[in-house]
N, CA, C and O atoms as a Tripos MOL2 file, in Angstrom:
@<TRIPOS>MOLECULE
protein
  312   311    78     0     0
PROTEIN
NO_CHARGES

@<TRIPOS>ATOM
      1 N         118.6820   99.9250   93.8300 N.3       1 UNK1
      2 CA        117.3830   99.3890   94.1490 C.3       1 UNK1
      3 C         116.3100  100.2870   93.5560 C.2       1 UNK1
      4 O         116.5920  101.4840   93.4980 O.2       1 UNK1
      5 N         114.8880   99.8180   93.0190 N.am      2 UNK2
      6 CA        113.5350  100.4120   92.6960 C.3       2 UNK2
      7 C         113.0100  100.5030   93.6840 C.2       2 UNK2
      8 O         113.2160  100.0300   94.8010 O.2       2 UNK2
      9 N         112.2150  101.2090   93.2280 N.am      3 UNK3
     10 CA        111.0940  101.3310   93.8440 C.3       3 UNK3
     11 C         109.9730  100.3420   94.8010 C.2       3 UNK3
     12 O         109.6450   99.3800   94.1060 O.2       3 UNK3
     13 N         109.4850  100.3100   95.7940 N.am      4 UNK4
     14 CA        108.8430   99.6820   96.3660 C.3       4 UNK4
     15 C         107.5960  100.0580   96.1520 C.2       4 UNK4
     16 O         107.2480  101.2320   96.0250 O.2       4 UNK4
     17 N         106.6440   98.8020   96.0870 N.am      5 UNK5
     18 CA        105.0030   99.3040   95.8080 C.3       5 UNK5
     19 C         104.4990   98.2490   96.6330 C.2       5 UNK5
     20 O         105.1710   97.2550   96.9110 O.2       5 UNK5
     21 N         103.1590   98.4730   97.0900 N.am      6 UNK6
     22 CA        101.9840   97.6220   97.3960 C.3       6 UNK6
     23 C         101.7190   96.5350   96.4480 C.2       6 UNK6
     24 O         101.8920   96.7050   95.2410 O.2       6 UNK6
     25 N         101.2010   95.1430   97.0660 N.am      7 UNK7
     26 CA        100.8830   94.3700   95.5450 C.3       7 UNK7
     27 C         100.1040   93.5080   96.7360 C.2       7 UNK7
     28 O         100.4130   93.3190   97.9130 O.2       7 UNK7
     29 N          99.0630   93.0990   96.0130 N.am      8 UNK8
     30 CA         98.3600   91.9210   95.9220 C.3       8 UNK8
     31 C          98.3180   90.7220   95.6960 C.2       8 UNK8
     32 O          97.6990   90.8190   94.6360 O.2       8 UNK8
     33 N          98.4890   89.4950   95.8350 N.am      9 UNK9
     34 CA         98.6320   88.1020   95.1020 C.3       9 UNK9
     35 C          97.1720   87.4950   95.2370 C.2       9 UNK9
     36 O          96.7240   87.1990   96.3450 O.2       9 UNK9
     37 N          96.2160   87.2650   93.6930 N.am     10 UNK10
     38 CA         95.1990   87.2470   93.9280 C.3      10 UNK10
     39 C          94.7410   85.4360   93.2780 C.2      10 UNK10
     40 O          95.3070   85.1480   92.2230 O.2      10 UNK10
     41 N          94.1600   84.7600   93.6460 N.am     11 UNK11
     42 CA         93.9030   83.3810   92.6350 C.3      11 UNK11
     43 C          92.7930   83.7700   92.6240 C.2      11 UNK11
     44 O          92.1030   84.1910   93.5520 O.2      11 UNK11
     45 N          92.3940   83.5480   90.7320 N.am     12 UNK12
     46 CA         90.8580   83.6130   90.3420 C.3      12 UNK12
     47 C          91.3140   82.4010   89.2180 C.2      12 UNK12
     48 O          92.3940   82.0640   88.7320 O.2      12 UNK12
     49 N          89.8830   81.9270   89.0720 N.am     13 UNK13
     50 CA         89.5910   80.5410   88.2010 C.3      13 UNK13
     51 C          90.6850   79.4330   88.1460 C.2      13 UNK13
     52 O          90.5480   78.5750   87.2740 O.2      13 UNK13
     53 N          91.7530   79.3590   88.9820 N.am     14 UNK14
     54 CA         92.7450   78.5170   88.8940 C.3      14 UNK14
     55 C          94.0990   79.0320   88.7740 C.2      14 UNK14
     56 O          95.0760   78.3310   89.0360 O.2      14 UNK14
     57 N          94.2090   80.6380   88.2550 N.am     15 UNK15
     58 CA         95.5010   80.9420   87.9760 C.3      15 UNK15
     59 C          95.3350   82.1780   89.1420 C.2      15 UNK15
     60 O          94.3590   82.8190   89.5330 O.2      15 UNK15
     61 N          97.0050   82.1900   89.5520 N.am     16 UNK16
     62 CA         97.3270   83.2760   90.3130 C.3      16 UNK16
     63 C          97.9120   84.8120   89.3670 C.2      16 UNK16
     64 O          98.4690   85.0660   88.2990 O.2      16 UNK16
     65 N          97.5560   85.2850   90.1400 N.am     17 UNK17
     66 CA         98.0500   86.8380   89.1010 C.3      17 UNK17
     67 C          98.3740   88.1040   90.1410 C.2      17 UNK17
     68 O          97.4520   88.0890   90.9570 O.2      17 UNK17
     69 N          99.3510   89.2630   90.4800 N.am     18 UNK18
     70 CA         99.5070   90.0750   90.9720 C.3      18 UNK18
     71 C          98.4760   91.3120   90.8240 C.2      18 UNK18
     72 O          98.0430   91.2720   89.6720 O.2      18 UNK18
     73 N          98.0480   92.1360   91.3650 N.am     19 UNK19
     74 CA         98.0570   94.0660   91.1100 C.3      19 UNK19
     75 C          98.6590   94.6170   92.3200 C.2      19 UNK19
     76 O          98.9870   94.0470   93.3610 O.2      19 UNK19
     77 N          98.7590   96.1450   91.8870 N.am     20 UNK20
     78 CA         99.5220   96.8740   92.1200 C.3      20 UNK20
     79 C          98.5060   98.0100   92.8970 C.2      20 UNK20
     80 O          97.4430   98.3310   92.3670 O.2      20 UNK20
     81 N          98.8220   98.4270   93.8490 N.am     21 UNK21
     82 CA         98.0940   99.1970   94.4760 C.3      21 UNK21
     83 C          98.4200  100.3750   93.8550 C.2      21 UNK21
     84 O          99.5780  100.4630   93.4480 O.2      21 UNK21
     85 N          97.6370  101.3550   93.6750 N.am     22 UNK22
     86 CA         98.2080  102.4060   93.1030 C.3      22 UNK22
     87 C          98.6120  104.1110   93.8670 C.2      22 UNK22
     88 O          99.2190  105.0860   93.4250 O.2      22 UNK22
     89 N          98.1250  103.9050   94.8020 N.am     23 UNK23
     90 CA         98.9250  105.4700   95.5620 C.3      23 UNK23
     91 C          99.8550  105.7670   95.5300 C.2      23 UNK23
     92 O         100.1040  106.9310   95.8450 O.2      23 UNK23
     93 N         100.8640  104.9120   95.1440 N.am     24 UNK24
     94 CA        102.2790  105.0630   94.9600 C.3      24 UNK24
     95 C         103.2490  104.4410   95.3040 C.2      24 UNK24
     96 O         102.8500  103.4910   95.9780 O.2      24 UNK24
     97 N         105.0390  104.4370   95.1670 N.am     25 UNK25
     98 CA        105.3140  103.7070   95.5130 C.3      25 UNK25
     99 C         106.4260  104.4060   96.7860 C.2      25 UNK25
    100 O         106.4200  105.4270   97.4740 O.2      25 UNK25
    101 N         107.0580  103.5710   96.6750 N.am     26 UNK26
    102 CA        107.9640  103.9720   98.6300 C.3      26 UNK26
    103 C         109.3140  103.4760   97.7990 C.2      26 UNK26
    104 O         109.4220  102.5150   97.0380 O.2      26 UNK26
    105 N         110.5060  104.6520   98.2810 N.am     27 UNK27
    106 CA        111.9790  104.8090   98.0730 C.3      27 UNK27
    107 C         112.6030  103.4010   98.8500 C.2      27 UNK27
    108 O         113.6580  102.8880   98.4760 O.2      27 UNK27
    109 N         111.6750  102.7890  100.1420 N.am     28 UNK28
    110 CA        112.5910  101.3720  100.9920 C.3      28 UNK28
    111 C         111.4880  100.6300  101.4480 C.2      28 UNK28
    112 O         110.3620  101.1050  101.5980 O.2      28 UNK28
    113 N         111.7440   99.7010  101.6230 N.am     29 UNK29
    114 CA        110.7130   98.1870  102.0300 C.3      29 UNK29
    115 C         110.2770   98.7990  103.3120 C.2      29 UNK29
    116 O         109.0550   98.9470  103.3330 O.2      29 UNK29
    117 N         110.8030   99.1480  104.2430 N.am     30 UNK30
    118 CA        110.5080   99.4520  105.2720 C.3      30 UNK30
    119 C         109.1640  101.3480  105.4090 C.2      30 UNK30
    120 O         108.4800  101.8440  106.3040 O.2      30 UNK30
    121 N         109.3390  101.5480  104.6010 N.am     31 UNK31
    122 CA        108.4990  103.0770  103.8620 C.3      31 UNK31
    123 C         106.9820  102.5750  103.4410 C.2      31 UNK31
    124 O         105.8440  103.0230  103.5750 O.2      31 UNK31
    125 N         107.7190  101.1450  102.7310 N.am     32 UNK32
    126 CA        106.2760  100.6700  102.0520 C.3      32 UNK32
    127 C         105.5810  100.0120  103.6800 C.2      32 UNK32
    128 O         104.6200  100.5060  104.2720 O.2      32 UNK32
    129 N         106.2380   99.0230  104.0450 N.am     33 UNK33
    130 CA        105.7000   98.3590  105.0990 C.3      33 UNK33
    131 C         104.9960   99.3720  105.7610 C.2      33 UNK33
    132 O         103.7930   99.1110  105.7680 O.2      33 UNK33
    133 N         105.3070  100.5590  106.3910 N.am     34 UNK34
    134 CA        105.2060  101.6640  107.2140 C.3      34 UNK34
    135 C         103.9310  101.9080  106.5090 C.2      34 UNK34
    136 O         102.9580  101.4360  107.0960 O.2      34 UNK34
    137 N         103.7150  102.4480  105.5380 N.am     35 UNK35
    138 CA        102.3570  102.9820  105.0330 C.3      35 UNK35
    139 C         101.3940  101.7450  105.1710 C.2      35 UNK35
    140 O         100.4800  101.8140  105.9930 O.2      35 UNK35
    141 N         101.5680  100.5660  104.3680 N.am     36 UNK36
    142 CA        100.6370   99.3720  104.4400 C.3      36 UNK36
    143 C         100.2660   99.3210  105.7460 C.2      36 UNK36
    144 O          99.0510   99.5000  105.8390 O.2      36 UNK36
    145 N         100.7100   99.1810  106.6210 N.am     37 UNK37
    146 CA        100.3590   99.1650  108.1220 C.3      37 UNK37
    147 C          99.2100  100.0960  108.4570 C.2      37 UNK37
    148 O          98.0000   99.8740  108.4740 O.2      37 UNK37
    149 N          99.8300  101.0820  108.6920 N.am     38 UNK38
    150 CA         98.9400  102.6230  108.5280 C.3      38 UNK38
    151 C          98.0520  102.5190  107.7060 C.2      38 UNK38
    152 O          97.0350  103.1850  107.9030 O.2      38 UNK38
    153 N          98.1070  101.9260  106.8880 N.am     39 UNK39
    154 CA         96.5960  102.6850  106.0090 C.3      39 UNK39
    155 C          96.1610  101.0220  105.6040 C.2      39 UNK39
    156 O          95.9790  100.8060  104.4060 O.2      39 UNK39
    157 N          96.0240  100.0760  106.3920 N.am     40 UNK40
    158 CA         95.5680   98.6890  106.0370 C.3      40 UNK40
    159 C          94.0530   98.8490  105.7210 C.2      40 UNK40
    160 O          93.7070   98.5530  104.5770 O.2      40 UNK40
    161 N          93.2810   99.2030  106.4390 N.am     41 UNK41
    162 CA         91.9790   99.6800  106.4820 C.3      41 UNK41
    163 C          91.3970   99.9620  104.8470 C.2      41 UNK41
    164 O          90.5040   99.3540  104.2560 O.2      41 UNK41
    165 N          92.2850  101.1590  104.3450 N.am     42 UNK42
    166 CA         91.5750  101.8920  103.3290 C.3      42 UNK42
    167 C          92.2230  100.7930  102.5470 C.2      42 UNK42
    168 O          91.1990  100.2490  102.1330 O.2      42 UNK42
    169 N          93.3720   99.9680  101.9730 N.am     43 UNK43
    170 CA         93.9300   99.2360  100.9870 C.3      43 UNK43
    171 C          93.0850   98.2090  101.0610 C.2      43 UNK43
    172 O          92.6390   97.9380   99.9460 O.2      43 UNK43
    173 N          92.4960   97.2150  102.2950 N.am     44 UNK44
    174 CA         91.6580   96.2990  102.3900 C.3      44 UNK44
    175 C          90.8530   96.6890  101.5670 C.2      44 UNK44
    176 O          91.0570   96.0230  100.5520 O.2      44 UNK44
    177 N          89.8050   97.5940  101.3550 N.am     45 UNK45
    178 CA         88.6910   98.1570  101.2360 C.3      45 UNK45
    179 C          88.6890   98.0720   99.8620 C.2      45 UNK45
    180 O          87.8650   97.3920   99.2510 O.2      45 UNK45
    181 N          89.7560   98.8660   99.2160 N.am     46 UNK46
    182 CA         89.7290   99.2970   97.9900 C.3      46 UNK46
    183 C          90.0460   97.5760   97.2450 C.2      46 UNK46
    184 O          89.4190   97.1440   96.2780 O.2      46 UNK46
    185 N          90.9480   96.9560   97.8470 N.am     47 UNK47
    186 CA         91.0760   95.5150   97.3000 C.3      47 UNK47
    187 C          89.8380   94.8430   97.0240 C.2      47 UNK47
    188 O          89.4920   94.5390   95.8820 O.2      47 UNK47
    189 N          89.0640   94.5720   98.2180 N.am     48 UNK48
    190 CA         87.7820   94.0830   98.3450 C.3      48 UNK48
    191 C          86.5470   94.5200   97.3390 C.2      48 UNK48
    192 O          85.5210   93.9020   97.0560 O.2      48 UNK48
    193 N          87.0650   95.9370   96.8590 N.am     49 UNK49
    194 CA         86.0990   96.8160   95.9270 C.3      49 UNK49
    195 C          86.4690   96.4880   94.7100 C.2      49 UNK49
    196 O          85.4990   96.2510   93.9890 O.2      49 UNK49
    197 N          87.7130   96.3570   94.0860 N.am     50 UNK50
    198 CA         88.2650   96.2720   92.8170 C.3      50 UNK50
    199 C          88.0330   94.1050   92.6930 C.2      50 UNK50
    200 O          87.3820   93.5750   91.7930 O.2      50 UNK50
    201 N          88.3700   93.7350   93.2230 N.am     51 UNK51
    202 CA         87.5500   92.4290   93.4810 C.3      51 UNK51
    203 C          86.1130   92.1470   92.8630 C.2      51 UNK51
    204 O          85.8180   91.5300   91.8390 O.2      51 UNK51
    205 N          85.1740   92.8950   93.9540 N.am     52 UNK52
    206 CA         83.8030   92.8240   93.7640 C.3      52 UNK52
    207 C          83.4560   92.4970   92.0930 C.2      52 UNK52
    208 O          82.9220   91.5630   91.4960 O.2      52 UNK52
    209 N          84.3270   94.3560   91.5350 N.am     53 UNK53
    210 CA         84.1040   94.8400   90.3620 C.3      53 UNK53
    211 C          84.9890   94.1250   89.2080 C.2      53 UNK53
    212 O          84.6620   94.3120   88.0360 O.2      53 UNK53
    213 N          85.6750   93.6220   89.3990 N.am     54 UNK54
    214 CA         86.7810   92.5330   88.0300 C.3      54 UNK54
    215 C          87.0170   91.2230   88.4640 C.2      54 UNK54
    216 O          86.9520   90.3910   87.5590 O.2      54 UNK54
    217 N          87.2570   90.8160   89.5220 N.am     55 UNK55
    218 CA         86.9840   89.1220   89.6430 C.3      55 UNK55
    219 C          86.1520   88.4020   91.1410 C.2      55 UNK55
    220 O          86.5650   88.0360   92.2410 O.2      55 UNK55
    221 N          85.0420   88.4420   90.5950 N.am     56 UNK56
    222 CA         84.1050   88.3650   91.9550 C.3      56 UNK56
    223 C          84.4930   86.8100   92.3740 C.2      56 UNK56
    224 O          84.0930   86.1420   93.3280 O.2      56 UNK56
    225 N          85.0930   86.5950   91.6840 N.am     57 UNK57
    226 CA         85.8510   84.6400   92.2580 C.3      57 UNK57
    227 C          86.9240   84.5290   93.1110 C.2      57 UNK57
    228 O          87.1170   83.4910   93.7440 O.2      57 UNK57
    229 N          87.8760   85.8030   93.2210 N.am     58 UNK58
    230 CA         88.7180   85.7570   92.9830 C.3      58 UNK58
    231 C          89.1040   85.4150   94.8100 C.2      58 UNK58
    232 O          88.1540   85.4670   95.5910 O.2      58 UNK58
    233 N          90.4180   85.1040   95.3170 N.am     59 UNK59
    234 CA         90.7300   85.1580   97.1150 C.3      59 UNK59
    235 C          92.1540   85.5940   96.4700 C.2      59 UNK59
    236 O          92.8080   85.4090   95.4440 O.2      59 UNK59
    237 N          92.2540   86.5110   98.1040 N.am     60 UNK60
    238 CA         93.3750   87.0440   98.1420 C.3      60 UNK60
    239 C          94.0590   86.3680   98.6120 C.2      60 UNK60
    240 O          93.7220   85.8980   99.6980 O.2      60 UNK60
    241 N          95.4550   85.9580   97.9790 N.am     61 UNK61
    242 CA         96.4660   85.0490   99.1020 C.3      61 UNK61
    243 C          97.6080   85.9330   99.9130 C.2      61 UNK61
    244 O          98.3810   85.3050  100.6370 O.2      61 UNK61
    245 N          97.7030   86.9850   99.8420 N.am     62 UNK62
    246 CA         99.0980   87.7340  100.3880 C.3      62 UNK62
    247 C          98.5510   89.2020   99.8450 C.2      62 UNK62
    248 O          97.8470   89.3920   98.8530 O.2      62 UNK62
    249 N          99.1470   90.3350  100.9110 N.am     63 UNK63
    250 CA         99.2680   91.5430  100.2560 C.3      63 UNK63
    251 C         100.3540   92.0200  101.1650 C.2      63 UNK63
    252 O         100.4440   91.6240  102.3270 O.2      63 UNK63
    253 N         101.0340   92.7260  100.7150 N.am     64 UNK64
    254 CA        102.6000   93.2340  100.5920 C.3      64 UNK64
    255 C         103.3640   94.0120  100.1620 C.2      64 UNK64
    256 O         103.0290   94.7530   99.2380 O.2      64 UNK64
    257 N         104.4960   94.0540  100.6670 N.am     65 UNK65
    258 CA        105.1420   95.0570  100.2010 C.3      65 UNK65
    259 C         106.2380   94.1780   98.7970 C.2      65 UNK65
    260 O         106.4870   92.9790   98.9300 O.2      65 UNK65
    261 N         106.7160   94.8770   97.6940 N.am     66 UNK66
    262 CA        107.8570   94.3280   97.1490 C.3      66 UNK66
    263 C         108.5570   95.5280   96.4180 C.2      66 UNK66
    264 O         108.1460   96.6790   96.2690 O.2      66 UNK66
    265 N         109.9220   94.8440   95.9330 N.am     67 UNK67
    266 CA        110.5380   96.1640   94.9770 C.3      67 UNK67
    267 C         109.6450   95.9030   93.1840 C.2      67 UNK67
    268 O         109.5690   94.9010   92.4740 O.2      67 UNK67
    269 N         109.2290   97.0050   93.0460 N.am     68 UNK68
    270 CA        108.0730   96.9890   91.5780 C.3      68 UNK68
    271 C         108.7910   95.8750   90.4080 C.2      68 UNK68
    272 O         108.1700   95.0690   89.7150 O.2      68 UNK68
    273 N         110.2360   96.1000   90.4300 N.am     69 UNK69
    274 CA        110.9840   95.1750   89.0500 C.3      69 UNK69
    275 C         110.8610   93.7360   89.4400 C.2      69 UNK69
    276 O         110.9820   92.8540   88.5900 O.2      69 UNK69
    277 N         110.5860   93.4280   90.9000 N.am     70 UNK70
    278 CA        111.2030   92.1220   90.9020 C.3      70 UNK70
    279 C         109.4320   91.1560   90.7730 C.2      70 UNK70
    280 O         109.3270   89.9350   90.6550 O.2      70 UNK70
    281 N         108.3610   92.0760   90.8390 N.am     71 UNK71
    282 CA        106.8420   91.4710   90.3210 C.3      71 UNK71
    283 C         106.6540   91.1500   88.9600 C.2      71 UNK71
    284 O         106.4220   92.1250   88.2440 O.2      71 UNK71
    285 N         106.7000   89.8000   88.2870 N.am     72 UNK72
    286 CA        106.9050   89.8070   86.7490 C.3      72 UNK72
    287 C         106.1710   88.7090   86.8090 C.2      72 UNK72
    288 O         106.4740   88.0020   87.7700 O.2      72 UNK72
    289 N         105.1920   88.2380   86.0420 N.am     73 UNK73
    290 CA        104.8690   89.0890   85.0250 C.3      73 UNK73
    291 C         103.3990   90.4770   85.8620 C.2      73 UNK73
    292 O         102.4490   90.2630   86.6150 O.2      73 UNK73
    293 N         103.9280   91.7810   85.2160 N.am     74 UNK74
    294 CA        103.2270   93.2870   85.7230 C.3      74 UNK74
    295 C         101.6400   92.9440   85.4680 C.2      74 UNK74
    296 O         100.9360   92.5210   84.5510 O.2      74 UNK74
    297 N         101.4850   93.4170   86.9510 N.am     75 UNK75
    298 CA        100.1550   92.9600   87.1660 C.3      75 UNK75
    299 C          98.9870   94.2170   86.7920 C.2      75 UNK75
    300 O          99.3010   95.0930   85.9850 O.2      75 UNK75
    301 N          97.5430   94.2140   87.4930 N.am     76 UNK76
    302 CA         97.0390   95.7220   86.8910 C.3      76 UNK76
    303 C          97.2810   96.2410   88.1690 C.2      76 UNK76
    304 O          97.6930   95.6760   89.1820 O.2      76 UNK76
    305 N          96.9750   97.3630   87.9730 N.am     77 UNK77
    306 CA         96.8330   98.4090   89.1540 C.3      77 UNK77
    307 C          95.2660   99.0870   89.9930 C.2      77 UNK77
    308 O          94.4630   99.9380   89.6090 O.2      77 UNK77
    309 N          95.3160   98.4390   90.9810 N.am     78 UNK78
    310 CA         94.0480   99.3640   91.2370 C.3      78 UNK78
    311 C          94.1520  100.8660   92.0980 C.2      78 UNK78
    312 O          93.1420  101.5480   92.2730 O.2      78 UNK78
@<TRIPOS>BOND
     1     1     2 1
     2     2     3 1
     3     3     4 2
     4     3     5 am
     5     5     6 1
     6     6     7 1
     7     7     8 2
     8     7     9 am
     9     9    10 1
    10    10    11 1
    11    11    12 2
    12    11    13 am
    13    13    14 1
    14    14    15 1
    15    15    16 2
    16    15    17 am
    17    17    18 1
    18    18    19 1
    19    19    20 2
    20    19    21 am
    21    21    22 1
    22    22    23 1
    23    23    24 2
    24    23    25 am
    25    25    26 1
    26    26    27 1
    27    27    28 2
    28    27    29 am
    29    29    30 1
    30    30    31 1
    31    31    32 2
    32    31    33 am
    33    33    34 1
    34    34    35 1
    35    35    36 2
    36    35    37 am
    37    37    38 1
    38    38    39 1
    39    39    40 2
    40    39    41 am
    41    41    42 1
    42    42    43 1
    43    43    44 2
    44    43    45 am
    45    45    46 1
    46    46    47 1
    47    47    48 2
    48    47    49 am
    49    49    50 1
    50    50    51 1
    51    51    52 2
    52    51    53 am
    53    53    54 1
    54    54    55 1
    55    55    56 2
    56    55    57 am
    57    57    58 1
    58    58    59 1
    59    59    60 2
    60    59    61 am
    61    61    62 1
    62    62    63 1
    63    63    64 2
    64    63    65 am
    65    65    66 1
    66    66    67 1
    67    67    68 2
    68    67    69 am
    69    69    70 1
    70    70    71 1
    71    71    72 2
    72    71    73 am
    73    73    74 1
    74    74    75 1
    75    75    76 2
    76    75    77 am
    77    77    78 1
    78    78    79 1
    79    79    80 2
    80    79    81 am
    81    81    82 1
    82    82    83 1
    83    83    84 2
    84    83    85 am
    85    85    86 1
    86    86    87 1
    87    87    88 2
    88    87    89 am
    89    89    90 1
    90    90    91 1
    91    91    92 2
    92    91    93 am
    93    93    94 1
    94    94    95 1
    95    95    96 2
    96    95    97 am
    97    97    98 1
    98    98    99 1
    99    99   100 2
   100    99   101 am
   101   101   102 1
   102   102   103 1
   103   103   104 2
   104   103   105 am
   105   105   106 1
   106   106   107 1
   107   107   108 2
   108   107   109 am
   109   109   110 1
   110   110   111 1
   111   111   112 2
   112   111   113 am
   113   113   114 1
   114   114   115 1
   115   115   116 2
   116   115   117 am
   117   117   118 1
   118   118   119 1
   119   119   120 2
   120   119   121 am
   121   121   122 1
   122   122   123 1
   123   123   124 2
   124   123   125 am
   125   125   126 1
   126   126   127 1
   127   127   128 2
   128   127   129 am
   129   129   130 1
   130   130   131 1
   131   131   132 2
   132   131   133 am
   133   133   134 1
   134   134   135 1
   135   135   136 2
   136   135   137 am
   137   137   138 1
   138   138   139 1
   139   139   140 2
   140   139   141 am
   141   141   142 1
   142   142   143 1
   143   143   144 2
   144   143   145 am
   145   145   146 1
   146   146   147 1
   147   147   148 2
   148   147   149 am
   149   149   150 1
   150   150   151 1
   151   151   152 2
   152   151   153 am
   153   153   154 1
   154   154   155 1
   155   155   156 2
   156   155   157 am
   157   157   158 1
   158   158   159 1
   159   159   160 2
   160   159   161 am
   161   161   162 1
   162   162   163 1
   163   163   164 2
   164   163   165 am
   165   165   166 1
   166   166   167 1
   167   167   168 2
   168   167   169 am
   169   169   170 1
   170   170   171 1
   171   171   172 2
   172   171   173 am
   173   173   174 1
   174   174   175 1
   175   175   176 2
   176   175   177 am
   177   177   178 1
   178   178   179 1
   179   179   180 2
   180   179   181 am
   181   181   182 1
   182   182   183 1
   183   183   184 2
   184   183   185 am
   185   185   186 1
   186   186   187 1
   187   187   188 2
   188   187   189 am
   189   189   190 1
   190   190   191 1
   191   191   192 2
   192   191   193 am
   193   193   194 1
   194   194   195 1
   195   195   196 2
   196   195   197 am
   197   197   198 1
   198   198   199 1
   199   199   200 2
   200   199   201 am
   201   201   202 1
   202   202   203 1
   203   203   204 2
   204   203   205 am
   205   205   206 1
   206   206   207 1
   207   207   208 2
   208   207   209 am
   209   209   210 1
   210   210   211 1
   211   211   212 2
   212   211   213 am
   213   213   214 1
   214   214   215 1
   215   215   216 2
   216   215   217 am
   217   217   218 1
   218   218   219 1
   219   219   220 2
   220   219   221 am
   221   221   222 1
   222   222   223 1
   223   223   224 2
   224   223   225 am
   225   225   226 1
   226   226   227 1
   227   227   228 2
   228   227   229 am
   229   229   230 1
   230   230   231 1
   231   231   232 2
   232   231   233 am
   233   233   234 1
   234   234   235 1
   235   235   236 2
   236   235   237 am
   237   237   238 1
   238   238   239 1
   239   239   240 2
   240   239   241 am
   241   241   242 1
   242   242   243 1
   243   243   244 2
   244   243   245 am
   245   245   246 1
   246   246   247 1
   247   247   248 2
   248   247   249 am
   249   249   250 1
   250   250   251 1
   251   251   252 2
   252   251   253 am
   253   253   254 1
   254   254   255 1
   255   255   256 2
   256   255   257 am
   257   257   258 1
   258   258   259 1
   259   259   260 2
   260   259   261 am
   261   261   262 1
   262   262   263 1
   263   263   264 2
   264   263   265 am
   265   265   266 1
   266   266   267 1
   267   267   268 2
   268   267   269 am
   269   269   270 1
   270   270   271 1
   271   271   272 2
   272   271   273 am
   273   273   274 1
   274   274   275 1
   275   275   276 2
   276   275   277 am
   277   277   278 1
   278   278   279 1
   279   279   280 2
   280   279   281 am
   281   281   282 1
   282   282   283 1
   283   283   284 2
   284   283   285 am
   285   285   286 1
   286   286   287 1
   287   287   288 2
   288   287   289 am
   289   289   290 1
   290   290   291 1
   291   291   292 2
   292   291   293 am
   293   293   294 1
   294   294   295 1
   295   295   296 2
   296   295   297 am
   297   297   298 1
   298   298   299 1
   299   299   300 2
   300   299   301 am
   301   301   302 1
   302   302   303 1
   303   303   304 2
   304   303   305 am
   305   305   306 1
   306   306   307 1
   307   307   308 2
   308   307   309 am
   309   309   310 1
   310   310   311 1
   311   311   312 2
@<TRIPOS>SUBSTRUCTURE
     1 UNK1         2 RESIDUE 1 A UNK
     2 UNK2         6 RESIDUE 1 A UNK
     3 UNK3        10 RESIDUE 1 A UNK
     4 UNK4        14 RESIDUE 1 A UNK
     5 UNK5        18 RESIDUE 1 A UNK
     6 UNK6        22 RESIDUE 1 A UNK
     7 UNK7        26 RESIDUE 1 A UNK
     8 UNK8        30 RESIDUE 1 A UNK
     9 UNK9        34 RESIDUE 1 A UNK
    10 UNK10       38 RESIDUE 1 A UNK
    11 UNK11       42 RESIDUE 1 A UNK
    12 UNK12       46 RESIDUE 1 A UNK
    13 UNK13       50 RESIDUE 1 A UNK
    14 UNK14       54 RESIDUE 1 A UNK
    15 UNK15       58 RESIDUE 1 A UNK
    16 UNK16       62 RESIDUE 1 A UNK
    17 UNK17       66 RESIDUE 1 A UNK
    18 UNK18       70 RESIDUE 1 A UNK
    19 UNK19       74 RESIDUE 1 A UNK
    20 UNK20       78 RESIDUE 1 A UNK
    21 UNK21       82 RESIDUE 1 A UNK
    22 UNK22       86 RESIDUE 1 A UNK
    23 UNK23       90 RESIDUE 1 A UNK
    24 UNK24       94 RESIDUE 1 A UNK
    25 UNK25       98 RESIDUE 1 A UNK
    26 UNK26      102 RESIDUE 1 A UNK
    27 UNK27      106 RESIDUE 1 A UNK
    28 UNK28      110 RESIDUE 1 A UNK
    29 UNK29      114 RESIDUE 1 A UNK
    30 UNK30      118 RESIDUE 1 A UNK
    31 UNK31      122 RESIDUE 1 A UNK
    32 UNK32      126 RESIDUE 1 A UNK
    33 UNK33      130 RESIDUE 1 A UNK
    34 UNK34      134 RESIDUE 1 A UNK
    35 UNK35      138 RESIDUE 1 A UNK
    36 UNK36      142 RESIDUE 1 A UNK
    37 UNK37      146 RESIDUE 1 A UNK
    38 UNK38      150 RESIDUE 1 A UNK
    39 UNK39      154 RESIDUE 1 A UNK
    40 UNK40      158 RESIDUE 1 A UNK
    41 UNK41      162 RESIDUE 1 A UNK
    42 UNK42      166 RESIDUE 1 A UNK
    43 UNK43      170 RESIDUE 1 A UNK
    44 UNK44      174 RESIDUE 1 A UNK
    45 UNK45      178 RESIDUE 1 A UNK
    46 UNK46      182 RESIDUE 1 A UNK
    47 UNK47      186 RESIDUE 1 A UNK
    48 UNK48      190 RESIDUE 1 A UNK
    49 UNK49      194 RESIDUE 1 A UNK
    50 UNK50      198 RESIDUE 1 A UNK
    51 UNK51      202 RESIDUE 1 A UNK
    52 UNK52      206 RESIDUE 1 A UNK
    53 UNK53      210 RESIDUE 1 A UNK
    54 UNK54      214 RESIDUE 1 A UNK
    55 UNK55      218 RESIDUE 1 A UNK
    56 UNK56      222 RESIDUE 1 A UNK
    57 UNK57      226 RESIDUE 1 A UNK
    58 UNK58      230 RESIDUE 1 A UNK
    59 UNK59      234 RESIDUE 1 A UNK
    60 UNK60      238 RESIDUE 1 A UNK
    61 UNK61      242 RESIDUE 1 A UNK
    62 UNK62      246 RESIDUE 1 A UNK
    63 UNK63      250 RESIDUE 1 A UNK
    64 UNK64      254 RESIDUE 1 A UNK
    65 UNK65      258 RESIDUE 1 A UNK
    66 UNK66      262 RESIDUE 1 A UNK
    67 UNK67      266 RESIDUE 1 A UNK
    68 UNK68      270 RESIDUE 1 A UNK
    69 UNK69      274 RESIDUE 1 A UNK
    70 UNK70      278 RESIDUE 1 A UNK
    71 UNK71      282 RESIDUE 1 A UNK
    72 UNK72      286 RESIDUE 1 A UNK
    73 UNK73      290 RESIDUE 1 A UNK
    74 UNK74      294 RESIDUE 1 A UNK
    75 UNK75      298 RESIDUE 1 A UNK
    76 UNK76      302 RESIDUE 1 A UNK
    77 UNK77      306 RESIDUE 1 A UNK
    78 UNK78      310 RESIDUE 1 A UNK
């Protein structure tokens, strides 16, 4: 198994597209879940900010945990 990361599922202008949170990623789903929880606050924030600043259209549909290989096509990272 990879790595686990934070990700986003974002729809802007009609198409859906992933990013990648960037603090890092977590050795088990349950590591990632554990932090996302804990630190929902500051990831909201920074989502909502990187939003503002690259797709002010855009709604979030999901944010989550996944293993990094199985997100294709690689989204950006904020």
């Amino acid at each position: 198994m990879g790595a686990f990361i934070i990700y986003a599922t974002l729809m802007a202008n009609g198409m859906i597209g992933t990013i990648e949170f960037k603090k890092g990623s977590f050795n088990s789903e349950p590591e990632c879940t554990k932090y996302l929880t804990e630190n929902n606050q500051i990831i909201i924030q920074t989502l909502q900010q990187y939003i503002a600043r690259k797709e002010p259209n855009a709604s979030v549909l999901f944010v989550g945990c996944a293993e990094k290989s199985k997100l294709i096509p690689k989204g950006e990272t904020i």
